[in-house]
N, CA, C and O atoms as a printed pandas DataFrame, in Angstrom:
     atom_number atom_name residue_name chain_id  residue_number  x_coord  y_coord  z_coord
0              1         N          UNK        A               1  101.788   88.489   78.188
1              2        CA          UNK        A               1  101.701   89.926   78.010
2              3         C          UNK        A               1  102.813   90.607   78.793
3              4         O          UNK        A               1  102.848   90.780   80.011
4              5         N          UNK        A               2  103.603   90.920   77.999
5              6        CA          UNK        A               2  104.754   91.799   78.755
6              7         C          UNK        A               2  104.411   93.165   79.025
7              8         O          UNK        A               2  104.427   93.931   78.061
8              9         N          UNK        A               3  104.186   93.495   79.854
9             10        CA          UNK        A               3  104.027   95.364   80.364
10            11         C          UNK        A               3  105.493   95.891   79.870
11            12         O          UNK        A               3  106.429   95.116   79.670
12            13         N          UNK        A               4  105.570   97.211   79.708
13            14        CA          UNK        A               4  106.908   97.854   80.216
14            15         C          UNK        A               4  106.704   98.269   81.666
15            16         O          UNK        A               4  105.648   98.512   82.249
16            17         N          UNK        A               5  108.070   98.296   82.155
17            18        CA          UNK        A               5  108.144   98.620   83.466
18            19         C          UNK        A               5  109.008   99.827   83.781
19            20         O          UNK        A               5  109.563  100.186   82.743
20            21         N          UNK        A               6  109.320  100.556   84.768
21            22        CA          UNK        A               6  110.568  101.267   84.935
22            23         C          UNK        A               6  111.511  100.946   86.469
23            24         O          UNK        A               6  111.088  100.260   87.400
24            25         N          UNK        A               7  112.361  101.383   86.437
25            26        CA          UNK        A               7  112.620  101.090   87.783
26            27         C          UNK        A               7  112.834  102.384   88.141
27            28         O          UNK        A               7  113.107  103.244   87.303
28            29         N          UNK        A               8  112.704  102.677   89.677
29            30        CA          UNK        A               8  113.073  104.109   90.714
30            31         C          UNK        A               8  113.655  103.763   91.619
31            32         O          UNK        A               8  113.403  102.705   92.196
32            33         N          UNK        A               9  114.383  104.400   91.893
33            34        CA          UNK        A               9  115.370  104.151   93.372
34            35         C          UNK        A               9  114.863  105.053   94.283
35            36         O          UNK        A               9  114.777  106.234   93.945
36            37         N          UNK        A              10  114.493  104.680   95.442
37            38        CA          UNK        A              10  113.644  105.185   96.990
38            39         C          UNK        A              10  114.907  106.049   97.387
39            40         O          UNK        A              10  115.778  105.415   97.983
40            41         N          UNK        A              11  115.185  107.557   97.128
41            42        CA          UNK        A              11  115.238  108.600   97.572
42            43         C          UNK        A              11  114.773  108.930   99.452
43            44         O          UNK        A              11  115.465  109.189  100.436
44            45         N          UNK        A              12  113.891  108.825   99.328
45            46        CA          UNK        A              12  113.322  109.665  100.670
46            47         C          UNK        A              12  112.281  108.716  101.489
47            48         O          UNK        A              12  111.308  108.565  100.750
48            49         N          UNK        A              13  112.124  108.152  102.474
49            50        CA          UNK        A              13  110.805  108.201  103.057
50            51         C          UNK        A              13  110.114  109.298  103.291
51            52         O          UNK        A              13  110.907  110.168  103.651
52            53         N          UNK        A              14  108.520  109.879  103.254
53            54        CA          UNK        A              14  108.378  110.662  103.742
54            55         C          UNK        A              14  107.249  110.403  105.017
55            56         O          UNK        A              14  107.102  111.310  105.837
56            57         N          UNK        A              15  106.353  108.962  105.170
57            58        CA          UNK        A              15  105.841  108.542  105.668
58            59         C          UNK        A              15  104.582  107.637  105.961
59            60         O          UNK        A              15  104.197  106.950  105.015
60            61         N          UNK        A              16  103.969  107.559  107.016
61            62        CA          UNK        A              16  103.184  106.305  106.726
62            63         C          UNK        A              16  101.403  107.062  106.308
63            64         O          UNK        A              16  100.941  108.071  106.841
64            65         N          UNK        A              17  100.843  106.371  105.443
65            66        CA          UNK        A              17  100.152  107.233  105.621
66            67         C          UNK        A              17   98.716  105.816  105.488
67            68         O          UNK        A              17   99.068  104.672  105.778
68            69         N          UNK        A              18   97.444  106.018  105.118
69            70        CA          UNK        A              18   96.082  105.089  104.660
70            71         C          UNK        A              18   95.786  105.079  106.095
71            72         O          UNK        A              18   96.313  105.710  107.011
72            73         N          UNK        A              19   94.705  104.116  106.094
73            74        CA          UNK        A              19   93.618  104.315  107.512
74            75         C          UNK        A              19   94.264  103.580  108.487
75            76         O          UNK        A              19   94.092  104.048  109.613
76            77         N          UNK        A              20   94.948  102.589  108.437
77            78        CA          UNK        A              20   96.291  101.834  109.234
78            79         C          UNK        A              20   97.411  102.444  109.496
79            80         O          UNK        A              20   97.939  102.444  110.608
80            81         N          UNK        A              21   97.729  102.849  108.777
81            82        CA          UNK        A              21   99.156  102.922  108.318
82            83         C          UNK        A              21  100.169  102.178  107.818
83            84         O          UNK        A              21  101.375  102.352  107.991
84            85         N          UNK        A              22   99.522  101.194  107.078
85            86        CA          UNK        A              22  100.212   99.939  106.346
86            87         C          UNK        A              22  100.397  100.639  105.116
87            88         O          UNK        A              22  100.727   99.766  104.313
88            89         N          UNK        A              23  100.360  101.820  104.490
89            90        CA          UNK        A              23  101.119  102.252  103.409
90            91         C          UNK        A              23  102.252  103.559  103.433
91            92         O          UNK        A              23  101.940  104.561  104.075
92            93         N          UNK        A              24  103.407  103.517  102.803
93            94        CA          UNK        A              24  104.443  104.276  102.852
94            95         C          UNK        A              24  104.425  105.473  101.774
95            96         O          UNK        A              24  104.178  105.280  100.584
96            97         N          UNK        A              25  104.677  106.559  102.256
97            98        CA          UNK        A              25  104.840  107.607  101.190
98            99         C          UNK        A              25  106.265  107.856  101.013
99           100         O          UNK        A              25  107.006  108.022  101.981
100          101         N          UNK        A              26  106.726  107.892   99.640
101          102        CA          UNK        A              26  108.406  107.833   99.749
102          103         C          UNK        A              26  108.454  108.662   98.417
103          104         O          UNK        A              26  107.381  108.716   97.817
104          105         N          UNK        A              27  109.490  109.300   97.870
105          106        CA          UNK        A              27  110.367  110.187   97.032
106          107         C          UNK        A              27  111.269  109.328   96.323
107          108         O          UNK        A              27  112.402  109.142   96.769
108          109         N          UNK        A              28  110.800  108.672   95.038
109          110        CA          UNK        A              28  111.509  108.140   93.846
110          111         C          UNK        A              28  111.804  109.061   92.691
111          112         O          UNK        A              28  111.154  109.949   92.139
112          113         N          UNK        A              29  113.182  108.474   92.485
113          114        CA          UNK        A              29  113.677  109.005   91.014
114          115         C          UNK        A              29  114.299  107.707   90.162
115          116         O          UNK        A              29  114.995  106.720   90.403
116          117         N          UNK        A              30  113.457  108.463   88.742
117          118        CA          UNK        A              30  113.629  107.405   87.840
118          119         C          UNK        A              30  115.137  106.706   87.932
119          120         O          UNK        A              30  115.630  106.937   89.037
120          121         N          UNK        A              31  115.964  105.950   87.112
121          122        CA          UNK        A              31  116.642  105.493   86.829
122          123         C          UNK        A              31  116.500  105.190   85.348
123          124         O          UNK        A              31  115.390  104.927   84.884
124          125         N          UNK        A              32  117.982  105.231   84.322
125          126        CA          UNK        A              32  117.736  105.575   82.947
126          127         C          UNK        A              32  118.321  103.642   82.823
127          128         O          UNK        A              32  118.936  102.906   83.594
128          129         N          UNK        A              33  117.788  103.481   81.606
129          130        CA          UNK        A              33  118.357  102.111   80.894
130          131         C          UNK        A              33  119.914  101.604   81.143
131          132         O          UNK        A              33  120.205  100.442   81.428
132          133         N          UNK        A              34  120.723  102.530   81.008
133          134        CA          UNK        A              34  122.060  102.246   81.762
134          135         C          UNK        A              34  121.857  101.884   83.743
135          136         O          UNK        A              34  122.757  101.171   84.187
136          137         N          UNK        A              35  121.347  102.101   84.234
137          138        CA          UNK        A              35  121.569  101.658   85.326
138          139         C          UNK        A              35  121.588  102.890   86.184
139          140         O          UNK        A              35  121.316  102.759   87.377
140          141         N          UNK        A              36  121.921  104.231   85.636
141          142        CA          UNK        A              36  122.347  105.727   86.523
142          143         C          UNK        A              36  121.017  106.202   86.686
143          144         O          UNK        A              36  120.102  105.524   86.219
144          145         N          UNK        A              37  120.775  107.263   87.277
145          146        CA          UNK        A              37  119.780  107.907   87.892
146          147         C          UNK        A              37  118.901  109.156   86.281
147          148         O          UNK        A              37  119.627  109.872   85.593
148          149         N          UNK        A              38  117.660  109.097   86.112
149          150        CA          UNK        A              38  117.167  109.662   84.922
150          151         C          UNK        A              38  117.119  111.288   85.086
151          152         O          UNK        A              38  117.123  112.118   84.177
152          153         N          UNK        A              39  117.070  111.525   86.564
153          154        CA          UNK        A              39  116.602  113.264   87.135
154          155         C          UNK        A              39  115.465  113.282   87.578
155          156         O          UNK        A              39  115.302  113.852   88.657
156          157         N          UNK        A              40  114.318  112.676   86.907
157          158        CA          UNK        A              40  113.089  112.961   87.547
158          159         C          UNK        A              40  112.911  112.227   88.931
159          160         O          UNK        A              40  113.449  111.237   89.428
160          161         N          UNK        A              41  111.856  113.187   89.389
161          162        CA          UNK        A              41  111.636  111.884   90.696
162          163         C          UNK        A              41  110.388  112.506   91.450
163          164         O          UNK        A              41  110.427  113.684   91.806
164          165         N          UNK        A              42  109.307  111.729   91.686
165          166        CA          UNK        A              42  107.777  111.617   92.287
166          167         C          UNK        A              42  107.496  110.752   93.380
167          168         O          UNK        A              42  108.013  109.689   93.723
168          169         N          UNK        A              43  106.661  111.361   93.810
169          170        CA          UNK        A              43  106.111  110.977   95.079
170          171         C          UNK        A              43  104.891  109.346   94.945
171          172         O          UNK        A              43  103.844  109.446   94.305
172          173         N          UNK        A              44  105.154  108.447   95.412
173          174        CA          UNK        A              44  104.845  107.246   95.591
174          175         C          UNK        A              44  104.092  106.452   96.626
175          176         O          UNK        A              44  104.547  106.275   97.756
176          177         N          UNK        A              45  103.251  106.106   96.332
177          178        CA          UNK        A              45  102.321  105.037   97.858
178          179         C          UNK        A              45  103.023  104.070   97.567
179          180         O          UNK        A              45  103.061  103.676   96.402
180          181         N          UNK        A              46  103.861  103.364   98.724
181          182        CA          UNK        A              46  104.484  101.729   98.512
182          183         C          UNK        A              46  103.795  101.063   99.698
183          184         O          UNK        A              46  103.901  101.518  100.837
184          185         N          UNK        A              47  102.924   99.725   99.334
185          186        CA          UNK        A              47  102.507   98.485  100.469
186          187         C          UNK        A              47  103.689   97.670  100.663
187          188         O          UNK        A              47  104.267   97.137   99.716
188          189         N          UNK        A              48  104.131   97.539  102.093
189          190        CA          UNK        A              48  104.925   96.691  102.167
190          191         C          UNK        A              48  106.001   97.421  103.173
191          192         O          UNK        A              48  105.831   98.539  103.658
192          193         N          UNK        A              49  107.103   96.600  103.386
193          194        CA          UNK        A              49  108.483   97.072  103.531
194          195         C          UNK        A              49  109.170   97.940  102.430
195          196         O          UNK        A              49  108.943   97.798  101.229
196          197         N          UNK        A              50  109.982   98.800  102.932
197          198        CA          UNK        A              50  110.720   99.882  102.102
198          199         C          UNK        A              50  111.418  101.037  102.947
199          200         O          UNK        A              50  111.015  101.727  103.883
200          201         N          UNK        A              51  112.881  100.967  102.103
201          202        CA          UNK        A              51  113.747  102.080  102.862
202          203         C          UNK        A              51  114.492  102.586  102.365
203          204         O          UNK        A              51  115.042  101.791  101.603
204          205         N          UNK        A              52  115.037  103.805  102.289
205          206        CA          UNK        A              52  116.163  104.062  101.509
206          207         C          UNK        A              52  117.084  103.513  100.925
207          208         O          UNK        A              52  117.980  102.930  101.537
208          209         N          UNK        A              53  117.012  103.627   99.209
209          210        CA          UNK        A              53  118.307  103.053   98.717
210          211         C          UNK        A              53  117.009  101.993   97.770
211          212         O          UNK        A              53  116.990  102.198   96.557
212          213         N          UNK        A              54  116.319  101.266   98.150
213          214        CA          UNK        A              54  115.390  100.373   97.306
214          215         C          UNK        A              54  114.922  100.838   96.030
215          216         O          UNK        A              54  114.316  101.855   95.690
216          217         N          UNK        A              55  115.392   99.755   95.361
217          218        CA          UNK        A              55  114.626  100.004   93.938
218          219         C          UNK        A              55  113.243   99.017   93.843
219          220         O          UNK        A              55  113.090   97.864   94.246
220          221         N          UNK        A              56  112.221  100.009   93.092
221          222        CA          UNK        A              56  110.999   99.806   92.860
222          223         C          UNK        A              56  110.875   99.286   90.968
223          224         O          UNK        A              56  111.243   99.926   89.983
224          225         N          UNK        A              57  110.469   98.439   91.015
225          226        CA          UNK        A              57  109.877   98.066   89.804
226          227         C          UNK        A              57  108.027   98.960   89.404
227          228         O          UNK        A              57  107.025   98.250   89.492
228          229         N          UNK        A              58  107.933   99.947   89.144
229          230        CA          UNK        A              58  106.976  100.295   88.693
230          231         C          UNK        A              58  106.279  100.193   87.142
231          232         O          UNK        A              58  106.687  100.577   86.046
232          233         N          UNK        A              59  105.036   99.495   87.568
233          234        CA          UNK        A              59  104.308   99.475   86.847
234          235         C          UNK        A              59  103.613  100.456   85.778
235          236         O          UNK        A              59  103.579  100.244   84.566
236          237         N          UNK        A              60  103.226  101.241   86.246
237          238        CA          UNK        A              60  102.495  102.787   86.279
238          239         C          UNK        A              60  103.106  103.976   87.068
239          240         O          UNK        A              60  102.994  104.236   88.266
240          241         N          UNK        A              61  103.962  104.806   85.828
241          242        CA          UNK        A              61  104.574  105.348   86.461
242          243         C          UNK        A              61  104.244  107.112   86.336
243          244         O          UNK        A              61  104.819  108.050   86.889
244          245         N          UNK        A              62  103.379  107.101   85.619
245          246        CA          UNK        A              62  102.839  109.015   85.723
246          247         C          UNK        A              62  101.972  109.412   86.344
247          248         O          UNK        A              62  101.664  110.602   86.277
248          249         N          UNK        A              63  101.445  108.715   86.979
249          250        CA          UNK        A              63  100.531  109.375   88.009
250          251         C          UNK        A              63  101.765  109.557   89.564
251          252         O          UNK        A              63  102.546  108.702   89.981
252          253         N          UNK        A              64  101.562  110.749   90.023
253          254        CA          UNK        A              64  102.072  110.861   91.539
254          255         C          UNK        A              64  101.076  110.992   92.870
255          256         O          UNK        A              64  100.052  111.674   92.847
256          257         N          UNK        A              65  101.412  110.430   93.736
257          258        CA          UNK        A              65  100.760  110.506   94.729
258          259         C          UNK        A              65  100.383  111.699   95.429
259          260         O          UNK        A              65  101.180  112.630   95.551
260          261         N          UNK        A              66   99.224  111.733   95.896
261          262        CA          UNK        A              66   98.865  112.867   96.866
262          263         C          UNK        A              66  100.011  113.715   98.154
263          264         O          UNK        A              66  100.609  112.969   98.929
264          265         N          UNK        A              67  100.114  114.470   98.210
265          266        CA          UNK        A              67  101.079  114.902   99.561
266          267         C          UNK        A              67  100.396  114.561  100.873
267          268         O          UNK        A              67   99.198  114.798  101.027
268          269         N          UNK        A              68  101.379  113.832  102.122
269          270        CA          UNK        A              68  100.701  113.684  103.258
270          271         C          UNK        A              68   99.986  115.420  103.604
271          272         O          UNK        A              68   99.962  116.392  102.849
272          273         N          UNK        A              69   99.597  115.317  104.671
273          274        CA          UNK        A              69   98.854  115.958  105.562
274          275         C          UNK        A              69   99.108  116.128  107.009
275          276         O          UNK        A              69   98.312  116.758  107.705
């Protein structure tokens, strides 16, 4: 089963956020089929390592994340 995917390039950290803080809130913008940047760009929960400049393989990409607090 192949999903479609998209990719986003990590724009912004904006910070750590969940009951740990083992999840990242960061500022992605799409990227178009050529490889260049699409314009849009949403707010994201990433688990893991992540820093500016990273591209994300997203799965599910229309829902946006909540704003920290």
């Amino acid at each position: 089963m192949d999903q479609p995917v998209k990719l986003a390039k990590v724009n912004r950290v904006l910070g750590r956020t969940g009951n740990t803080g083992n999840v990242t809130q960061v500022r992605v913008e799409f990227m178009d089929a050529e490889g260049g940047m699409g314009g849009r760009s949403i707010v994201r929960n990433v688990k893991g390592p992540v820093r500016e400049g990273d591209i994300l393989c997203l799965l599910e990409w229309e829902r946006e994340a909540r704003r920290l607090r």
